[in-house]
N, C-alpha and C positions, 0 to 999 in steps of 0.2 A: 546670676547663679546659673549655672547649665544642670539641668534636671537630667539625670541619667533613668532611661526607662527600666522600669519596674525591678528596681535591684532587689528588693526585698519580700517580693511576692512566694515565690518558689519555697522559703523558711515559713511563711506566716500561713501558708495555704496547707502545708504538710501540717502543724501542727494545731492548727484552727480544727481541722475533721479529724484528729484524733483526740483533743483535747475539750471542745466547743460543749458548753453547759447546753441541757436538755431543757430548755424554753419554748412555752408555747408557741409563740409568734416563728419556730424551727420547723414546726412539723407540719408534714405536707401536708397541703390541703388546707392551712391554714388562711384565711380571707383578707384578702386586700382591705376590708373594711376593717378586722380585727388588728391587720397592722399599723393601720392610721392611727385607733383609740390606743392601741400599746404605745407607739410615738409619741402622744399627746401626753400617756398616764408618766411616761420615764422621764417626760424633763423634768430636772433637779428629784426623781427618786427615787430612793434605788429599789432595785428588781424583786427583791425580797417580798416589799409593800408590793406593788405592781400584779403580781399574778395574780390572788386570789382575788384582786378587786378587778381585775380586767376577765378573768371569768363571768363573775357574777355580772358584770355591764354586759357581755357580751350572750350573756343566756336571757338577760331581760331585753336588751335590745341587739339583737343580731345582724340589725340590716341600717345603715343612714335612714333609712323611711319609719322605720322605727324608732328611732331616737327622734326625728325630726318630728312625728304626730304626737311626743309627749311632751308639757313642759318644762321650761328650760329649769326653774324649779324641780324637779323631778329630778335632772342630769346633776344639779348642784349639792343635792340632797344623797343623792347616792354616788357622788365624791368623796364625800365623808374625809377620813382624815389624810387622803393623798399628798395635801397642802397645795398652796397655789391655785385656789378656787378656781380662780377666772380663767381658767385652764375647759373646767368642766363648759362655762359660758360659751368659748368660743371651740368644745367640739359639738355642742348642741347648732351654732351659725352652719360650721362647717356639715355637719351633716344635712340641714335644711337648704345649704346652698346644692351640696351633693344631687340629694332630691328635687331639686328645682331645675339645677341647671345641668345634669347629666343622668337623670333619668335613675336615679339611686344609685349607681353605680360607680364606684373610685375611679377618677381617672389616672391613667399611665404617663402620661405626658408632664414633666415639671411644672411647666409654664402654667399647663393647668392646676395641677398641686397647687402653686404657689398662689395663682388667682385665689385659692376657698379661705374663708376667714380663721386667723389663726394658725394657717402653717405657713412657717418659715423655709428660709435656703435648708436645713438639714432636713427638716420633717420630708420637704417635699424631694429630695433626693432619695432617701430612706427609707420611703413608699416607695419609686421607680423602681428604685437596688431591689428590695429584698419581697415585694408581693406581686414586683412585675418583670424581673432580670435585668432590669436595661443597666448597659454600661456607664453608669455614674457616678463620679465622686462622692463619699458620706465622707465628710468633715465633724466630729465631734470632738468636744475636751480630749477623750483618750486618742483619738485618732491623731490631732496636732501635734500632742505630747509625745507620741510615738515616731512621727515624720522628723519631728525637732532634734530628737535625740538620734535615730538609728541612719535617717538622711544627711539630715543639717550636721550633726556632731553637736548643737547644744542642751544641755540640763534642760532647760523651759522654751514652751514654745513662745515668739511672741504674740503680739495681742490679734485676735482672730483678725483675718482679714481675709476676703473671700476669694481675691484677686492674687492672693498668695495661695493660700493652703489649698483651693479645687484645685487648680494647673497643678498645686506639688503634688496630691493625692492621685489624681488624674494618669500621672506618668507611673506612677506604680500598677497600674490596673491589665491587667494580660487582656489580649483581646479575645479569647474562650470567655464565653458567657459566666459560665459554673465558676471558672477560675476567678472571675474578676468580682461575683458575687463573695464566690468566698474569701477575697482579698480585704474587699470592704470589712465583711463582717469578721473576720479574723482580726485584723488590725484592731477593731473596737476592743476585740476580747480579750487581745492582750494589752489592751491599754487598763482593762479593767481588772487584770487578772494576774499580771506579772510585771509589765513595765507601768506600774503606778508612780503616784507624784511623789510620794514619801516614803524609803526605802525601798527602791525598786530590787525584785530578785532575779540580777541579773545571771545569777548562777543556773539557772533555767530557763532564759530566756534561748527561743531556739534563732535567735539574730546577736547571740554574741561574739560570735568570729567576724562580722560585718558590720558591726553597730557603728557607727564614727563617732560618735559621745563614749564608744567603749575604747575603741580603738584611739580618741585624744587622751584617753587616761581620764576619763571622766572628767570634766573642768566643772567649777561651780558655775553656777547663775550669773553671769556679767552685766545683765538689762537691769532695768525697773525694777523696785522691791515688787515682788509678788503682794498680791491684796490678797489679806486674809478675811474666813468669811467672817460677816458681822452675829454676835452671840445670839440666839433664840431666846433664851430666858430676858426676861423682861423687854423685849423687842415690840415694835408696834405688829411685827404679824406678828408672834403671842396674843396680844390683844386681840389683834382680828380672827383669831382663830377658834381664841373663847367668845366672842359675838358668833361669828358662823355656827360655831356648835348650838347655839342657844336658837337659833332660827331654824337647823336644821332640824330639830327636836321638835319643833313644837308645828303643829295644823294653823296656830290662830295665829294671829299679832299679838310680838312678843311687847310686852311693855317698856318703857322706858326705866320705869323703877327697875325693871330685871336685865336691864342692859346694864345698868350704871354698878350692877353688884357680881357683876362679872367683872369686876378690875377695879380695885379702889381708888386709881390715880386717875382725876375728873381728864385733864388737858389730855393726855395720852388719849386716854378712851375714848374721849369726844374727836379726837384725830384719826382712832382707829376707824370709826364709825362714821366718819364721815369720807374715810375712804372706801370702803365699802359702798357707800350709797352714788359717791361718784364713779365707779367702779361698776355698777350696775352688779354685783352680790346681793343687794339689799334695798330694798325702796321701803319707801313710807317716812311719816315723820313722829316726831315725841307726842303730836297728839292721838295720833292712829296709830301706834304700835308699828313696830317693823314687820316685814316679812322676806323671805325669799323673793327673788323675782320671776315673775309670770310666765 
């Protein structure tokens, strides 16, 4: 495939800074450290949830060295219902490695992002891009979905691959600092805001005189059935979710009687909780009551 540079930059940047949601992690001054914990709080939720609990984290713990002297208990407990627990676990690492190994301070560097525990190829881009300028590729769900359709010409992108979508993202990026920031974070916006997975409104889309998914006449889906997600209700995280609540509540060790009446199906529950315990969410056993971990 020959990648043509940055065809789509010029639409997405013009209507990103007139269009662009008023989000904290936008406003100047906003802290490389606050945009780490914003990264960590938005995988799989949406932005909605996100803010008012990324304030609150961020007025109790403002700094990595601050997170990192309280513990990890503490960070899991005032996770609350973001879902994805072990999300909280491994920004409590990340910020004690922060503190350890770079003096409390985020590094700028990917390589180093990506060394601290718990951030991935996107986190550790996503910090670079957007709390320190540098010119690099942010690959997310919306962002594929957008390259797939308005680059490629198809309906879905295919399945992430890193070796694909950086170099395709990559070649979209203007070499102006500003411009290529706001390319990154445009493209996300309109993947989250107007070229969506279901019912895209392309009648507002400011890439529809260019799009090549528009411009084949929109073609269906030819790849893989798409995986749809699996339901919540009755789901093993449901379970774990009403165990975490019950440990997050309580000071003492919760008992086993009062795990088992959180979900009345035994195998389930003993599965949920035992992932948890393997998981490092939860230690102890049925004779000592459960708790958070330390």
């Amino acid at each position: 495939m020959t990648i043509q540079p940055h065809p789509i930059s010029a639409g997405v940047v013009a209507w990103y800074r007139e269009n662009k949601r008023d989000l904290p992690w936008r406003q100047a001054g906003f802290s490389a450290w606050g945009t780490l914990v914003s990264e960590f709080m938005l995988q799989q939720t949406p932005v909605v949830r996100v803010v008012p609990r990324l304030a609150e984290w961020l007025d109790r713990w403002p700094t990595p060295s601050a997170l990192a002297s309280s513990p990890a208990s503490e960070a899991v407990r005032a996770w609350d219902r973001l879902g994805y627990p072990r999300r909280a676990l491994n920004l409590h690492a990340c910020a004690t490695a922060i503190t350890d190994r770079h003096g409390g301070l985020v590094p700028s560097d990917v390589d180093d992002l990506l060394a601290l525990p718990g951030v991935g190829d996107y986190t550790a881009r996503a910090v670079a891009a957007f709390a320190f300028g540098k010119r690099v590729p942010v690959v997310d769900t919306n962002v594929r979905r957008i390259l797939a359709r308005s680059v490629e010409g198809l309906a879905e992108p295919a399945a992430a691959n890193a070796k694909h979508d950086l170099p395709l993202m990559e070649s979209q990026l203007p070499q102006d600092p500003q411009d290529a920031h706001d390319t990154n974070a445009g493209v996300m916006e309109l993947g989250a805001l107007v070229c969506v997975a279901r019912n895209p409104r392309c009648d507002v889309c400011p890439l529809i005189d260019e799009c090549a998914w528009v411009l084949a006449g929109r073609p269906e889906h030819a790849g893989p059935p798409l995986r749809k997600q699996a339901k919540f209700e009755g789901s093993d995280r449901q379970v774990r979710g009403l165990i975490m609540a019950e440990l997050r509540a309580s000071d003492i060790p919760v008992t086993a009687a009062e795990i088992e009446a959180v979900w009345p199906e035994p195998v389930q529950r003993a599965r949920a909780l035992a992932g948890l315990l393997r998981d490092g969410l939860a230690t102890g056993t049925a004779r000592q009551g459960y708790t958070l971990p330390d």
